[in-house]
C-alpha positions in Angstrom: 116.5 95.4 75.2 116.2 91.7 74.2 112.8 90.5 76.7 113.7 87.2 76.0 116.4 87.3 78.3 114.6 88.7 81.0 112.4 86.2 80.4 115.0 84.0 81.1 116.8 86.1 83.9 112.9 85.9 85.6 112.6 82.6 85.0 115.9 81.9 86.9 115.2 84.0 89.8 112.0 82.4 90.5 110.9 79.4 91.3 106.9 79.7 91.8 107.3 75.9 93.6 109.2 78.0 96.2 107.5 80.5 96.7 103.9 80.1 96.4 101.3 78.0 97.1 100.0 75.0 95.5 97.9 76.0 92.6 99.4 79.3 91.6 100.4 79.9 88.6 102.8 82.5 87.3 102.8 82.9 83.6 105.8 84.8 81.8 105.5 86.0 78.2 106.8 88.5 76.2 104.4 90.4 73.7 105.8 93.2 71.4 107.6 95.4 73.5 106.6 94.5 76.8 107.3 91.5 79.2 104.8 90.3 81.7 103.9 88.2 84.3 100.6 86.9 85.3 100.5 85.4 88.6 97.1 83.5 89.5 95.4 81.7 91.6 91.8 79.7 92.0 90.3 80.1 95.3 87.1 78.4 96.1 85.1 81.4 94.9 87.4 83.5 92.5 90.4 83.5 90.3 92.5 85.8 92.6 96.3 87.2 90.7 98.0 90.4 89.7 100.3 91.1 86.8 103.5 92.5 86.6 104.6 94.3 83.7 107.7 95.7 82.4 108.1 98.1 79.3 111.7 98.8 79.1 112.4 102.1 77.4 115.7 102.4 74.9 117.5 105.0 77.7 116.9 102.5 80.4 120.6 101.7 81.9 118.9 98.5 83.3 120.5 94.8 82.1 118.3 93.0 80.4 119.3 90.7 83.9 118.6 93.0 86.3 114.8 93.7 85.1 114.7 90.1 84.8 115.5 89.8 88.4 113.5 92.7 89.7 110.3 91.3 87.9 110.8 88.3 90.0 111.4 90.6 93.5 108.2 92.3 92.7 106.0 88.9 92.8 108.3 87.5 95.5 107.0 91.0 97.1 103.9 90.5 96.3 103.0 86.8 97.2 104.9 87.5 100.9 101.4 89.8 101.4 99.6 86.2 101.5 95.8 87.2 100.4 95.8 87.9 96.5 93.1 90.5 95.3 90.3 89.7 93.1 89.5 91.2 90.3 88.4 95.0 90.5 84.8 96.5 89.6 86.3 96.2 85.6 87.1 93.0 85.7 90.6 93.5 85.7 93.3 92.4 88.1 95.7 95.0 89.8 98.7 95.7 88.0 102.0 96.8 88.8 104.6 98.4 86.9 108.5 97.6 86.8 
């Protein structure tokens, strides 16, 4: 599956002007065989986020498109839930799977 263009199918279905708040920043990238997003925001005490990953496997009968567009559902999702989590006892933020 060519990431790039769910790169570009996220990038069209989300607009992070429209749907977050000011601040946030939502950072798509595609790294070997994997495309994810890292949406974050600075509170006044902690960097608050999540990530979204996709790793599309070869007998996926997904669109390159539609995992594009269902990335972007997820973090629509997940912003609608308002407070964004910190980071857990390893430092890490939570992470969600497509």
């Amino acid at each position: 599956m060519d990431l790039q263009a769910v790169q570009t199918a996220f990038e069209s279905a989300f607009h992070a002007q429209q749907h977050g708040r000011e601040g946030l920043n939502t950072t798509p990238q595609v790294s070997g065989g994997t495309f994810h997003v890292a949406v974050r925001f600075q509170d006044v005490d902690t960097e608050r986020g999540f990530d979204v990953v996709a790793e599309p496997l070869p007998s996926e009968h997904r669109s390159a498109e539609q995992l594009g567009q269902e990335v972007a559902e997820v973090v629509k999702r997940e912003l609608m839930y308002g407070q964004l989590p910190a980071r857990d006892e390893h430092g890490d933020f939570r992470r969600v799977v497509v």
